[in-house]
TIBANU-388854 format. One record per atom (N, C-alpha, C): y, z, x; residue in three letters. Coordinates in steps of 0.2 Angstrom, whole numbers, plus 2048, in hexadecimal, padded with zeros to 3 digits. Example, Ala and Ser with C-alpha at 12.3 -4.5 7.8 and 13.67 -1.06 7.14 Angstrom:
BEGIN
7E4827842ala
7EA82783Eala
7F0827842ala
7F5823840ser
7FB824844ser
800827840ser
# end
This chain:
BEGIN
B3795DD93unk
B3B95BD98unk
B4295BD96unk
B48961D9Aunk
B4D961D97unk
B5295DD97unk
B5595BD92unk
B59955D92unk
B5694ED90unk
B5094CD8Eunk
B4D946D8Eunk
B45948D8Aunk
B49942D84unk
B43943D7Dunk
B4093AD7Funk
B3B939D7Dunk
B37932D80unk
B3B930D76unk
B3F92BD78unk
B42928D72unk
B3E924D6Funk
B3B921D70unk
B3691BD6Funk
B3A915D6Eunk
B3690FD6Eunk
B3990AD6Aunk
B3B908D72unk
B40904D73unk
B428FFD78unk
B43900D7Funk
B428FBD84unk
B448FDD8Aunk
B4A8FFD8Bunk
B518FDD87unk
B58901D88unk
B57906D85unk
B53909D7Funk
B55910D7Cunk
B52914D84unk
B4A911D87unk
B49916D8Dunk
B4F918D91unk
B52911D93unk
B57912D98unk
B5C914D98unk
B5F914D90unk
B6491AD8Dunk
B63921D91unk
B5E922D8Cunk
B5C92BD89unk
B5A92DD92unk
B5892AD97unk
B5592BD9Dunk
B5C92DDA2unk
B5F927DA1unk
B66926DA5unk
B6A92DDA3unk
B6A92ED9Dunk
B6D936D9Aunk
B6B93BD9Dunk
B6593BD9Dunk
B61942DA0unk
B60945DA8unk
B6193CDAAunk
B6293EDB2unk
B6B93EDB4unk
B6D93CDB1unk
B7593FDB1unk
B75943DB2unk
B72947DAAunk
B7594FDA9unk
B6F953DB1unk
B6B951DB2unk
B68954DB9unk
B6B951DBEunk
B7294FDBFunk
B7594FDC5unk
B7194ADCAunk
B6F944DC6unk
B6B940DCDunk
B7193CDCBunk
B72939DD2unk
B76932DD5unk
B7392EDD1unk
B79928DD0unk
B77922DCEunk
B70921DC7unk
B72926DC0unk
B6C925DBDunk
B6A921DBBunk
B6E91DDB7unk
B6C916DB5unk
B66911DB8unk
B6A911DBFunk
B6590EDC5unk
B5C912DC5unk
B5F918DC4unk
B5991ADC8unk
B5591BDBEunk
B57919DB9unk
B5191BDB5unk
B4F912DB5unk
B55910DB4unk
B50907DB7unk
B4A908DBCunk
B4A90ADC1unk
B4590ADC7unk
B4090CDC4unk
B41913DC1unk
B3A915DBDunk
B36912DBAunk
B3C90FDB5unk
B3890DDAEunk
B36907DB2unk
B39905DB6unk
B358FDDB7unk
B2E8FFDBAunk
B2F904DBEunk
B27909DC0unk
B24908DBEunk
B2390BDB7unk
B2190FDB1unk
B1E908DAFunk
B20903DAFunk
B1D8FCDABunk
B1B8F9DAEunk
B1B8F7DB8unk
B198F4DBAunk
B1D8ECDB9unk
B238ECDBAunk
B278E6DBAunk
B2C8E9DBEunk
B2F8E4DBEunk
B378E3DC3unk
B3B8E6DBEunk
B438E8DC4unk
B488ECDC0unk
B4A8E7DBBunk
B4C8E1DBFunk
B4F8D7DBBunk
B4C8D8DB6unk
B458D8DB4unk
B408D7DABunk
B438DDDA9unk
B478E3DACunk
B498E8DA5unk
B4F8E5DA3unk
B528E2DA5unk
B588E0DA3unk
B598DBDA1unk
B538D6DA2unk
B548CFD9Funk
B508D1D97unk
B4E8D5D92unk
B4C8D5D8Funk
B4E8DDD8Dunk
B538E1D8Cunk
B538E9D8Aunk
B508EBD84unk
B4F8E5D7Eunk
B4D8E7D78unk
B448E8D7Aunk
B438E6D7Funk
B3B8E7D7Dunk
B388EED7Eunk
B338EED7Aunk
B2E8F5D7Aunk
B2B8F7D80unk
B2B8FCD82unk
B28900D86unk
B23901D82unk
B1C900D87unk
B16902D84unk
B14909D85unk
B0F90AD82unk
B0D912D80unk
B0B913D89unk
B0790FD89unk
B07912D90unk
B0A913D96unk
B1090ED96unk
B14911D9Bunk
B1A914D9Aunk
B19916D93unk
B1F91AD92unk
B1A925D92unk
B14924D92unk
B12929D96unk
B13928D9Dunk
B12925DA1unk
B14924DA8unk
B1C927DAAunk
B1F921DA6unk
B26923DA7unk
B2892BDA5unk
B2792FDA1unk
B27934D9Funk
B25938DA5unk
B20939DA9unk
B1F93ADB0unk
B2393ADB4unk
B25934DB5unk
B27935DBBunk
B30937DBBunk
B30936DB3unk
B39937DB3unk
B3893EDB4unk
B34943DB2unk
B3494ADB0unk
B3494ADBAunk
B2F948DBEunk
B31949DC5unk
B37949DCBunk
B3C944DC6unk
B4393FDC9unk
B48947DC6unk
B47947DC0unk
B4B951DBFunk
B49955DC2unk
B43955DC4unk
B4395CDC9unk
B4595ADCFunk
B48954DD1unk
B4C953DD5unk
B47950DDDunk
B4194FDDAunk
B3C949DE0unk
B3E944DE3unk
B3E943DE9unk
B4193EDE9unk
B3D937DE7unk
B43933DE5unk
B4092BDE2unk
B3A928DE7unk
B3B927DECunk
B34926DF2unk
B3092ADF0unk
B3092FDEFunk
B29933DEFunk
B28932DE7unk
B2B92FDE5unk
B2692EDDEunk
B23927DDCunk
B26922DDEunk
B2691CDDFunk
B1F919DE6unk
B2191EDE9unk
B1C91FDF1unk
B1F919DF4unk
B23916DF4unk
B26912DF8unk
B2B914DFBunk
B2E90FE02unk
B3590DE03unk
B37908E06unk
B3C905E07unk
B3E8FFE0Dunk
B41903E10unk
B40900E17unk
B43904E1Eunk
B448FDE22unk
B498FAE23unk
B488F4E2Aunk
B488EFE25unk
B428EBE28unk
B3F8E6E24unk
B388E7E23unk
B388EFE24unk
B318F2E1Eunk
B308F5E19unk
B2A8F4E16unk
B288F8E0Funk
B228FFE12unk
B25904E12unk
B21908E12unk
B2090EE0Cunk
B1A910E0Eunk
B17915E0Cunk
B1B91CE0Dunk
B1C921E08unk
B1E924E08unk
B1A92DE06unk
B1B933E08unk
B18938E04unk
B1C93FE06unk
B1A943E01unk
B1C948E04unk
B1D94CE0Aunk
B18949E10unk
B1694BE17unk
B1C948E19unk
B20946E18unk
B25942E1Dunk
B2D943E19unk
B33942E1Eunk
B3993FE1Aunk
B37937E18unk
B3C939E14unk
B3C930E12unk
B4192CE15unk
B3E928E17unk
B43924E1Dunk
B4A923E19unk
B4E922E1Eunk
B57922E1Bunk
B5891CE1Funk
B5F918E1Aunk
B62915E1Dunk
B64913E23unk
B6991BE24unk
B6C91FE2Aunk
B6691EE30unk
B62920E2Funk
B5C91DE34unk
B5C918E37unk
B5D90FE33unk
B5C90CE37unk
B61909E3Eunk
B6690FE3Eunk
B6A90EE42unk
B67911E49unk
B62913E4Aunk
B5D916E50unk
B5A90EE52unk
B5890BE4Bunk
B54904E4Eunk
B57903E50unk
B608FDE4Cunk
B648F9E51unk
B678FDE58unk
B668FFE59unk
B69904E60unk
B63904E64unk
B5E905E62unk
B57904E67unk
B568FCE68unk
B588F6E63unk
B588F0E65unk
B5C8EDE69unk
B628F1E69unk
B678F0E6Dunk
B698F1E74unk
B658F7E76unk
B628FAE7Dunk
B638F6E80unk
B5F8EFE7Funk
B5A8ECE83unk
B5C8E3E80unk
B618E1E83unk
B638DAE82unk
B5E8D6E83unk
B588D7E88unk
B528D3E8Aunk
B4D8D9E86unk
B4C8D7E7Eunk
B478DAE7Bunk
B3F8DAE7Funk
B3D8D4E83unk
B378D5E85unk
B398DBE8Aunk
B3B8E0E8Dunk
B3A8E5E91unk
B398EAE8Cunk
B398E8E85unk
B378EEE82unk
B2D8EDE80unk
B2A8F1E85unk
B228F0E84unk
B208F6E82unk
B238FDE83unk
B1E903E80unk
B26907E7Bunk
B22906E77unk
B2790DE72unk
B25912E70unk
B28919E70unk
B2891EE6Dunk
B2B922E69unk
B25923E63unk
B2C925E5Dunk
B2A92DE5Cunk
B2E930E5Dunk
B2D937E5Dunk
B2E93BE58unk
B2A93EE53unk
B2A941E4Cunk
B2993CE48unk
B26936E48unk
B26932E46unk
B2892EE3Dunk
B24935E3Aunk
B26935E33unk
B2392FE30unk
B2192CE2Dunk
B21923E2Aunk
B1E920E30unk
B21921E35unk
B2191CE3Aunk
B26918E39unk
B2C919E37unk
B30911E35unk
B35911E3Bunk
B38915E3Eunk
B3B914E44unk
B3890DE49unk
B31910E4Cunk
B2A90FE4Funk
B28906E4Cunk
B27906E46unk
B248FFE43unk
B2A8FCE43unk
B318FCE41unk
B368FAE41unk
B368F5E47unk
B388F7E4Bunk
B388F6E54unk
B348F1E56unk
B2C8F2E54unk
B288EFE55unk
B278E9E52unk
B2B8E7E4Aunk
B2B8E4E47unk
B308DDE4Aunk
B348E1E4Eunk
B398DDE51unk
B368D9E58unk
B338DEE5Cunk
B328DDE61unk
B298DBE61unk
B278D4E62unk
B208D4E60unk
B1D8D5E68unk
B208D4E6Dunk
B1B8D8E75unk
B188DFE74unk
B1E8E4E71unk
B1D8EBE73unk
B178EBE6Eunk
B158F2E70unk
B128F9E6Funk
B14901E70unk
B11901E69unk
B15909E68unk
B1190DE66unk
B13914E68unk
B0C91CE65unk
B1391EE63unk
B11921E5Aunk
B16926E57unk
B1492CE56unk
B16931E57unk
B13939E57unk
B1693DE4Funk
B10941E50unk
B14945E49unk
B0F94AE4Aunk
B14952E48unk
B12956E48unk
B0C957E42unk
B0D955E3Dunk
B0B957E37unk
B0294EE36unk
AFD951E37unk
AF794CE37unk
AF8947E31unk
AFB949E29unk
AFB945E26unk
B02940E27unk
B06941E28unk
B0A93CE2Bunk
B09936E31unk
B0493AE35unk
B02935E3Aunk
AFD92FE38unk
AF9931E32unk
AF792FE2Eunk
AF9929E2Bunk
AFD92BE27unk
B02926E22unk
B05921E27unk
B09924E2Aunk
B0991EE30unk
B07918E33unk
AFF91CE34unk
AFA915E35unk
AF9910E2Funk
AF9915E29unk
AF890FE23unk
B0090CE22unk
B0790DE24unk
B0D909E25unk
B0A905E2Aunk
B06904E2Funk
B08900E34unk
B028FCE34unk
AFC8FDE2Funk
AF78F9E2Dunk
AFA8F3E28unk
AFF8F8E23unk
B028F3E1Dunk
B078EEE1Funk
B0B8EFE24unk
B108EAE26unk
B0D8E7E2Dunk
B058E4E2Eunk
B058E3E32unk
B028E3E3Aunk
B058EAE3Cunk
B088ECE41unk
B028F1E43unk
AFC8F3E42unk
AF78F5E44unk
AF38F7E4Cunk
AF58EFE4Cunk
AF28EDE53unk
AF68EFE5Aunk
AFD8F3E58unk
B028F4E5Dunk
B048FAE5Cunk
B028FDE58unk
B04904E57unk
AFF909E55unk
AFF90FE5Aunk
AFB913E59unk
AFD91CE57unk
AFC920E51unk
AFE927E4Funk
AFB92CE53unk
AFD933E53unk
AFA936E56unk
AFF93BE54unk
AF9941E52unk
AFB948E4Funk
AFC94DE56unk
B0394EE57unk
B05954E5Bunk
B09958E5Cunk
B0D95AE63unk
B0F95FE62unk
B1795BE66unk
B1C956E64unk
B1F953E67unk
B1A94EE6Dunk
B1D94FE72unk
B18948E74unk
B1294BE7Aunk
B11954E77unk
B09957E7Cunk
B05953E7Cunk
B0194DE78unk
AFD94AE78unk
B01943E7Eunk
B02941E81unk
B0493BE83unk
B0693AE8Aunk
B03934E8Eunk
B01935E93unk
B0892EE95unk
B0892DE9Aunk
B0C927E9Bunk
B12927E9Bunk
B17922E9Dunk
B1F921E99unk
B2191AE96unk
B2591AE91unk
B28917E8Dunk
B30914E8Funk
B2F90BE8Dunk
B3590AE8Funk
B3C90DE87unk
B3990EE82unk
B3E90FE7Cunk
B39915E78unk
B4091AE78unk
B3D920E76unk
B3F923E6Funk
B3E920E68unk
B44923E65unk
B3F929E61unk
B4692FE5Eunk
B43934E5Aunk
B49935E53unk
B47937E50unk
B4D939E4Bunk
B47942E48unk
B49946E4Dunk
B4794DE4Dunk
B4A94EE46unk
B48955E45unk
B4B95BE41unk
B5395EE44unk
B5795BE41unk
B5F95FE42unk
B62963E3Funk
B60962E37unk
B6596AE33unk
B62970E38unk
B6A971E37unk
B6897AE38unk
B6497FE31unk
B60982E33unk
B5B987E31unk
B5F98BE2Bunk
B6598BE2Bunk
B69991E26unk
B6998AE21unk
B6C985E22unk
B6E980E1Eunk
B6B97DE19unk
B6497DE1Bunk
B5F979E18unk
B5F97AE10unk
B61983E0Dunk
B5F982E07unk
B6697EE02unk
B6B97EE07unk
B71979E02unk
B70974E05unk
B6A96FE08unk
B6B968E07unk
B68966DFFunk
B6995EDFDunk
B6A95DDF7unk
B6195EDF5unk
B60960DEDunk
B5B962DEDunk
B5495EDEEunk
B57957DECunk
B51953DEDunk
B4F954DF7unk
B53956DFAunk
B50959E03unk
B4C95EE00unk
B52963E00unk
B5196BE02unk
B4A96BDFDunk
B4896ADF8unk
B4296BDF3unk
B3C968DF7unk
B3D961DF7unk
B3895CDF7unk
B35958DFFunk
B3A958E05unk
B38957E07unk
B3695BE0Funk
B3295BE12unk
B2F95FE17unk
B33963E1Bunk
B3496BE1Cunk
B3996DE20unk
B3596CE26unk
B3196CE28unk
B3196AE31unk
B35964E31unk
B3695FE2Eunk
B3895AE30unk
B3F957E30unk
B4195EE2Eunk
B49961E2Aunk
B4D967E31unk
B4996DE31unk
B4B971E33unk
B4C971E3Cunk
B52971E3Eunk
B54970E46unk
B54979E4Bunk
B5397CE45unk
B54983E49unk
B5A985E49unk
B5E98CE4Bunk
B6498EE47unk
B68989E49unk
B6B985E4Dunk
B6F983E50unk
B6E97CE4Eunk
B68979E4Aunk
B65972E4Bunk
B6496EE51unk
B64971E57unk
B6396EE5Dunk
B5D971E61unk
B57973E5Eunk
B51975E60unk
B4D96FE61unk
B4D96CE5Eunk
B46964E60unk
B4B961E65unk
B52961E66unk
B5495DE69unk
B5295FE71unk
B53966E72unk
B5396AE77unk
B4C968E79unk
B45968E75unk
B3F966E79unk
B3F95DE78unk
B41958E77unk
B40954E78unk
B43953E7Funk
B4B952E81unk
B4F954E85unk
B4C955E8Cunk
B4795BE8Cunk
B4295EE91unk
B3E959E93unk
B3B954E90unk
B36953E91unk
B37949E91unk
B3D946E8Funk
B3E940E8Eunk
B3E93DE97unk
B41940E9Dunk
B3F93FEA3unk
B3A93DEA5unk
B32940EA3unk
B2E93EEA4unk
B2A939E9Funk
B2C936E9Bunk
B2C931E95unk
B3092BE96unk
B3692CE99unk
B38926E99unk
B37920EA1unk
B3691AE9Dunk
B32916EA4unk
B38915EA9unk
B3B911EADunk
B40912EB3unk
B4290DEADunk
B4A90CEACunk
B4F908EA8unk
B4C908EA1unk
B4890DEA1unk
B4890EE98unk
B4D913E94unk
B4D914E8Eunk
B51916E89unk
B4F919E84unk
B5391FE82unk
B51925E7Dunk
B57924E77unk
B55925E72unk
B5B923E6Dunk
B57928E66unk
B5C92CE64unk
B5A933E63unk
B60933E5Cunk
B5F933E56unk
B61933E4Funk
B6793BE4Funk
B6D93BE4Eunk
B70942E50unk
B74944E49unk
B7494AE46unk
B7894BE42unk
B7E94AE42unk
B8394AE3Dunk
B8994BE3Bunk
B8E950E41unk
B9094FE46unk
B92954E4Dunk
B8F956E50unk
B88951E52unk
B84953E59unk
B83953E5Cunk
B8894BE5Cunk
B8994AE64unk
B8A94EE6Aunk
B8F952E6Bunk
B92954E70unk
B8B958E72unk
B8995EE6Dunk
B86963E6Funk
B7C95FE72unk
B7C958E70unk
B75955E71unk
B77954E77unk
B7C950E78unk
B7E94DE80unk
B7C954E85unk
B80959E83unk
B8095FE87unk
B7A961E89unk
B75960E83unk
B6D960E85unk
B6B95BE8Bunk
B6C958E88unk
B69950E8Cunk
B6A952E93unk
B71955E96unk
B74954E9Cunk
B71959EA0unk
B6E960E9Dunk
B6D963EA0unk
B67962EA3unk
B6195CE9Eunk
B5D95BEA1unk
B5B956EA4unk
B61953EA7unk
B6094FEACunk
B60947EA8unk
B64948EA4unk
B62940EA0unk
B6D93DE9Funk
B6C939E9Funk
B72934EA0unk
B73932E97unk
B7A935E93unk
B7B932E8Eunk
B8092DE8Eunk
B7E926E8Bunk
B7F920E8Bunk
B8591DE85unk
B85922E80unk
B8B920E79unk
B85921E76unk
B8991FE71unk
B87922E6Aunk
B8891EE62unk
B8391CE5Funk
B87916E5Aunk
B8691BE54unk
B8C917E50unk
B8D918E48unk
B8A916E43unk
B8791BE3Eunk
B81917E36unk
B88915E34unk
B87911E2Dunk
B8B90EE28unk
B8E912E25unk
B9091AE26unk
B9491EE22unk
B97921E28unk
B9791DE2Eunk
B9D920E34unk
B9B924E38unk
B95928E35unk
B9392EE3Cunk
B8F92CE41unk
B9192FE47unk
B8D92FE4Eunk
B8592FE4Cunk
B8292BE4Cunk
B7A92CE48unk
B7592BE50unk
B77926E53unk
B72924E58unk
B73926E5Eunk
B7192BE63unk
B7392DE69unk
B6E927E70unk
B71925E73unk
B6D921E7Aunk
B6F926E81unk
B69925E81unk
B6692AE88unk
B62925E8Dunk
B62929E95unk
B60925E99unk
B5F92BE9Eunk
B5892AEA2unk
B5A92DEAAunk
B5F92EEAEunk
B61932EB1unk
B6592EEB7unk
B6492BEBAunk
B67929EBDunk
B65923EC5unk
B68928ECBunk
B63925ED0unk
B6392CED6unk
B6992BED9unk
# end
């Protein structure tokens, strides 16, 4: 493993020699992140590595740790090796069939929760591309009337999903379904959110490596211009949304204008647009016209 010899002896010798190795591999915040590990690696909290640094590392979780730090260098992402993540006020499951939820994301929830000052009109939700489901189980988690169907193109993710939505509860209100956008689905929805694929297609191999390597380029890839999923959602939102419902749609870094441009051409009303925690236009609200 280069850069990192298994030191032995102490929990701080591990978190030294670890913290040095992920440095020199250019990961953010190493410190943090070989604490994560190691606390992994032994089955305790990150607070017990620090309330105690002299103590031993057993033989056996210092093979584990060994693992998975050798995974964190090749630049995996920490979710996918942990298999967890927080999203909202969930814990979900995580794998390599999906991204892993972002922060930036939960700005689609509060903006979807926001639509709708009388949360009880929110009764059917759609999360489109699903992923996790965390969009989807989010919402739901808020809102205890509704019910939601999340789609995903990829069967193991829709999967995973239902086990998110088993482990937080939320089972009986939420149902997955492997497709092709929303070709399986009959009916309309009063809140529609998606968070598509938007890099453009040229881009993709300079995103940071823990993306570009590790996670799902369907889930990634927008087509040259990144506005390909947006263009078949768009088509098709009309007929999904129920009269005074609402679509709110995850936008890259400068997508508004050219999203909206979509939206209008097909016949949909764009309504503003909120900001994630680092300023960008993150969440677009979309609506019908009215006649």
């Amino acid at each position: 493993m280069s850069g990192y010899a298994d030191p032995g002896g102490s929990v701080g010798a591990f978190l030294c020699q670890a913290g040095q190795a992920l440095r020199a591999a250019a990961i953010e915040a190493p410190r943090l992140e070989a604490r994560r590990l190691l606390a992994h690696a032994m089955a305790c909290r990150e607070e017990d590595l620090l309330r105690d640094p002299r103590a031993a590392v057993p033989a056996e979780a210092r093979a584990v740790f060994a693992r998975v730090l050798r995974r964190r260098l090749a630049h995996e992402p920490m979710a996918h090796i942990l298999g967890r993540r927080g999203f909202w006020t969930l814990d979900l499951e995580v794998s390599a069939a999906t991204l892993v939820p972002r922060a930036d994301s939960e700005a689609l929830v509060e903006a979807g929760l926001t639509a709708f000052p009388d949360r009880g009109k929110i009764r059917r939700v759609l999360d489109l591309g699903t992923g996790t489901g965390a969009l989807l189980l989010a919402v739901l988690a808020e809102v205890p009337g509704a019910w939601g169907v999340g789609v995903d193109l990829v069967p193991e993710a829709a999967r995973l999903a239902a086990r998110n939505a088993a482990a937080n509860g939320l089972a009986d209100r939420a149902s997955f379904v492997a497709g092709d956008w929303d070709a399986a689905l009959t009916g309309t929805f009063d809140l529609v959110l998606s968070n598509p694929p938007y890099i453009e297609s040229a881009a993709i191999a300079g995103l940071m490596p823990d993306v570009a390597r590790h996670e799902p380029r369907c889930a990634l890839d927008g087509g040259p211009d990144g506005l390909d999923a947006y263009r078949r959602i768009a088509a098709r939102l009309p007929a999904l949304l129920a009269p005074g419902g609402r679509a709110v749609l995850e936008l890259g870094a400068g997508q508004r204008s050219p999203v909206e441009a979509i939206a209008a051409g097909a016949g949909l009303a764009a309504l503003g647009a909120t900001r994630d925690l680092g300023g960008i236009e993150r969440a677009l609200f979309l609506a019908t016209r009215g006649p």
